[in-house]
C-alpha positions as CSV (number, residue, x, y, z in Angstrom):
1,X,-24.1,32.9,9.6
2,X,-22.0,30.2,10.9
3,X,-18.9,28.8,9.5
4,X,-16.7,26.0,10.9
5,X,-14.1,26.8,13.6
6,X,-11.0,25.5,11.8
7,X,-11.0,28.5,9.4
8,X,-10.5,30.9,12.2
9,X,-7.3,28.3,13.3
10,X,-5.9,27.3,10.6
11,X,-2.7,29.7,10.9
12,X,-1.5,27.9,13.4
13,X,-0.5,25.6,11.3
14,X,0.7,28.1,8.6
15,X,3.9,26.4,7.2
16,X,4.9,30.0,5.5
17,X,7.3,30.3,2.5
18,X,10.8,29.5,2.0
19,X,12.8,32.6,3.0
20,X,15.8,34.0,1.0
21,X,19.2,33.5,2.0
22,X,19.2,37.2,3.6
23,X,17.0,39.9,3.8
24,X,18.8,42.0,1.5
25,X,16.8,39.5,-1.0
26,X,13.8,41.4,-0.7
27,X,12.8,44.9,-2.4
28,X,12.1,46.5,1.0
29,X,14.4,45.2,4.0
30,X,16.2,46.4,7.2
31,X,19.1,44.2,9.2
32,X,16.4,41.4,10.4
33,X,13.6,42.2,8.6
34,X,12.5,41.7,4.4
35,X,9.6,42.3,2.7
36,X,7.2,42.8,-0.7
37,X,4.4,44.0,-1.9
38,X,2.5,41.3,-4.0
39,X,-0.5,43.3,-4.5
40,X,-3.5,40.8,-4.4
41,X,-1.6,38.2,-5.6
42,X,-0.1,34.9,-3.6
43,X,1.9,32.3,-5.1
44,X,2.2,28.6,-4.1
45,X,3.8,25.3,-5.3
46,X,4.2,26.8,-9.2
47,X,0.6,28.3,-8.5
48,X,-1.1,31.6,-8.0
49,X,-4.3,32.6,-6.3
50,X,-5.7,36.4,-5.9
51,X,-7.0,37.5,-2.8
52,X,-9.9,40.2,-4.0
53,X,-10.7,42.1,-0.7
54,X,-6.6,41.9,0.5
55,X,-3.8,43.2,-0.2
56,X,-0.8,40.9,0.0
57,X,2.5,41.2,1.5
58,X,5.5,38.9,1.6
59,X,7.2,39.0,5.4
60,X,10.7,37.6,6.2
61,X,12.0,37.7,9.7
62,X,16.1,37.0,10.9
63,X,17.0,36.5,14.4
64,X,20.0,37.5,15.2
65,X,22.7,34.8,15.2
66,X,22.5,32.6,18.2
67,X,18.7,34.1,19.3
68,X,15.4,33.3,18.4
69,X,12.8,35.1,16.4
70,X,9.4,35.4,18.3
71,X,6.9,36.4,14.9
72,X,3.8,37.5,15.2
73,X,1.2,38.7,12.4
74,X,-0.2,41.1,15.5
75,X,3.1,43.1,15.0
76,X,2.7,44.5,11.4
77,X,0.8,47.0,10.3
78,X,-0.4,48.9,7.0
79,X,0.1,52.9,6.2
80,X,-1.8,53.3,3.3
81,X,-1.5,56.6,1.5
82,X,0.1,58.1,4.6
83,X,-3.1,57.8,6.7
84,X,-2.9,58.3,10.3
85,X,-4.2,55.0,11.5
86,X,-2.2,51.8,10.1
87,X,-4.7,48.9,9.3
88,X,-3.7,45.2,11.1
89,X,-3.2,42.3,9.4
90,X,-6.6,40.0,9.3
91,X,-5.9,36.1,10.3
92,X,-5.4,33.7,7.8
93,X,-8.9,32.3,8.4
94,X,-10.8,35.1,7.5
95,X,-9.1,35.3,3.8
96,X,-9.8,31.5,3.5
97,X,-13.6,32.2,4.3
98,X,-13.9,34.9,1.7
99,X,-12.5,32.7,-0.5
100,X,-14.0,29.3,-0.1
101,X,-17.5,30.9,0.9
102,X,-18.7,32.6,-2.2
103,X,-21.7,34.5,0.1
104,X,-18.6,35.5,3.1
105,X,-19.3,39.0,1.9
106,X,-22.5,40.1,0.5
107,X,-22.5,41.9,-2.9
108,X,-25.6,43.6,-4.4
109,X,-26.5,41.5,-7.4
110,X,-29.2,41.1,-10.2
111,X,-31.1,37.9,-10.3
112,X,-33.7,37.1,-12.9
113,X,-36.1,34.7,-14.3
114,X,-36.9,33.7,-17.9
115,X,-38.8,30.8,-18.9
116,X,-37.7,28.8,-21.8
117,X,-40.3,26.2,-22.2
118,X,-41.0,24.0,-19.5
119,X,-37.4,25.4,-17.9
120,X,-36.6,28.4,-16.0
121,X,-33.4,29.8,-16.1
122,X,-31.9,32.2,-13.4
123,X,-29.7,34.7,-14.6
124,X,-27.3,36.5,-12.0
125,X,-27.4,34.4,-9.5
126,X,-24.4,34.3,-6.9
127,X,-22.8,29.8,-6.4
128,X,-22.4,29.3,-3.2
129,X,-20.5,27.1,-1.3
130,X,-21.3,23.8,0.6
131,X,-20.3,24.4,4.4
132,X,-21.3,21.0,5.8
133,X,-22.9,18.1,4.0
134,X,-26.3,18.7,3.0
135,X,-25.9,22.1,3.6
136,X,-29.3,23.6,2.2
137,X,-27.3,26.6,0.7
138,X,-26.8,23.6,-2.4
139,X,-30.2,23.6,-3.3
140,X,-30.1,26.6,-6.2
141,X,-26.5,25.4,-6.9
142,X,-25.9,25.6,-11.0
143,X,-24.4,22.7,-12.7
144,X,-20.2,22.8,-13.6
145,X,-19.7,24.1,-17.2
146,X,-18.7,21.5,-19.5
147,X,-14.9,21.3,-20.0
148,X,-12.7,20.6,-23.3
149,X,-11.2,17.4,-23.2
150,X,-7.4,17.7,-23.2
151,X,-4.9,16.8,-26.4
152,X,-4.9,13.2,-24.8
153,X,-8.3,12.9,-24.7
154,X,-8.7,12.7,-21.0
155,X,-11.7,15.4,-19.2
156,X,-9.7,18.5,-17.8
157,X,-10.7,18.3,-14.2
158,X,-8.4,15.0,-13.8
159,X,-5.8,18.2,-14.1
160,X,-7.8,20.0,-11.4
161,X,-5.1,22.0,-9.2
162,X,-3.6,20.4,-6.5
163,X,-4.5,23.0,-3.9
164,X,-7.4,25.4,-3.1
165,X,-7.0,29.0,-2.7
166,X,-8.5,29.0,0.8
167,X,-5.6,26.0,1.8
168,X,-3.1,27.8,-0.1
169,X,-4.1,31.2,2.3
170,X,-3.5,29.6,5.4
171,X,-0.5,27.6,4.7
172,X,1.5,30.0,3.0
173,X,0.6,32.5,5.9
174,X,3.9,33.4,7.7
175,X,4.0,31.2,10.9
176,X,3.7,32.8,14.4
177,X,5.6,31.5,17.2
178,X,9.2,31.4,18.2
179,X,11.7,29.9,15.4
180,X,15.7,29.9,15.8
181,X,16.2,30.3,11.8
182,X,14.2,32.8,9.2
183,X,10.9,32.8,9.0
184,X,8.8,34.0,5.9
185,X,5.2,34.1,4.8
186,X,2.2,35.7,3.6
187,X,0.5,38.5,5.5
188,X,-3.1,40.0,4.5
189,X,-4.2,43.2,4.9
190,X,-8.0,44.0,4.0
191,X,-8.7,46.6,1.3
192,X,-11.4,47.1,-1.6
193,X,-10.3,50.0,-3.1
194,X,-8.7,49.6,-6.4
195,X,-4.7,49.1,-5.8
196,X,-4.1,51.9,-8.8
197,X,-5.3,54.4,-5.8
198,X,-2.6,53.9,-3.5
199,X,0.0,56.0,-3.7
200,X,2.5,55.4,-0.8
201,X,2.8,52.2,1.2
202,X,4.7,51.6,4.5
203,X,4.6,48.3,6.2
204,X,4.9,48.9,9.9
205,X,7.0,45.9,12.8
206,X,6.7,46.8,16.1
207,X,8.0,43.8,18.0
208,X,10.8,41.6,19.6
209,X,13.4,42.6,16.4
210,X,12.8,46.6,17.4
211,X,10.8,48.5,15.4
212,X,11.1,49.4,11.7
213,X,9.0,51.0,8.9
214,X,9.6,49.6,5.3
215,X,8.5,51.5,2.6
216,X,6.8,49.5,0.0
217,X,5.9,51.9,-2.7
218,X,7.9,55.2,-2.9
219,X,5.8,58.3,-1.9
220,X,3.5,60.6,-4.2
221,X,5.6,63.5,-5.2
């Protein structure tokens, strides 16, 4: 299974979020670092996406005055439930796959037939995504449900949102690379467990700002 290059790139072009005057601002901070726990959710430009398979977390880094911060997604980590080994944060890309690609990752499913007539109609059956024009993967695609006109009469997809989950992944990703001022952004960490399990979270920098461990969810007593 092939997918196009860009989507494994695309953080490098990540313009982040818009940090907070200090990282005091954030639920979990330390003297140059800020951060929270978003669960699967990321927010962009007044909208919100969920990231299934991830679990979200909102990173601020502040240089000290007069140096630069050097950020990198490679030095966070993930203690979940106090386990031994932290997980890494995935790239950018990889969430925008999952996203955009309905058949990234494979799900058992149930798929059906039942003739009505002259018609069959597949029940269960997974949409998938167009990688490339003409992309065979479009041949079983299902037709968009109707939408309800809105009160001005006009069809609601000329209200379509202005930007895609997978584009809203990648550019709200916190930017990597060296900056003078505060940087902020989104970082991903994969897990399909159901967030209602996790009982202690720690989010893990080992880098140029020293090393730190925030806690994002106080621990199980």
């Amino acid at each position: 299974m092939k997918f196009p290059l860009y989507l494994c790139a695309v953080s490098l072009f990540a313009a982040g979020t818009t940090p907070k005057p200090g990282a005091a601002g954030y639920p979990a901070h330390a003297a140059s670092l800020g951060a929270e726990y978003l669960v699967r959710s990321i927010f962009a430009g007044g909208q919100s996406f969920v990231t299934a398979d991830y679990l979200v977390v909102e990173v601020a880094v502040y240089p000290p005055k007069g140096e630069q911060a050097v950020v990198s997604s490679g030095d966070f980590t993930l203690r979940i439930n106090g386990a031994k080994h932290p997980i890494f944060a995935q790239p950018p890309g990889f969430v925008a796959a999952s996203l955009k690609y309905d058949d990234w990752t494979q799900r058992p499913t149930l798929v059906g037939t039942a003739g009505v007539g002259d018609v069959d109609v597949v029940l269960g059956r997974q949409r998938r995504s167009e990688r490339f024009p003409g992309d065979g993967s479009q041949q079983t695609r299902l037709p968009n449900p109707p939408r309800a006109p809105d009160a001005d009469g006009r069809s609601g997809q000329d209200n379509a949102p202005s930007m895609r989950p997978e584009e809203a992944v990648t550019e709200y990703a916190l930017p990597e690379g060296s900056s003078s001022g505060a940087v902020s952004g989104y970082l991903y960490f994969a897990f399909k467990g159901k967030p209602k399990s996790i009982r202690s979270l720690e989010l893990i920098y080992k880098g140029k700002q020293g090393a730190v461990t925030l806690p994002l969810l106080p621990s199980a007593r």
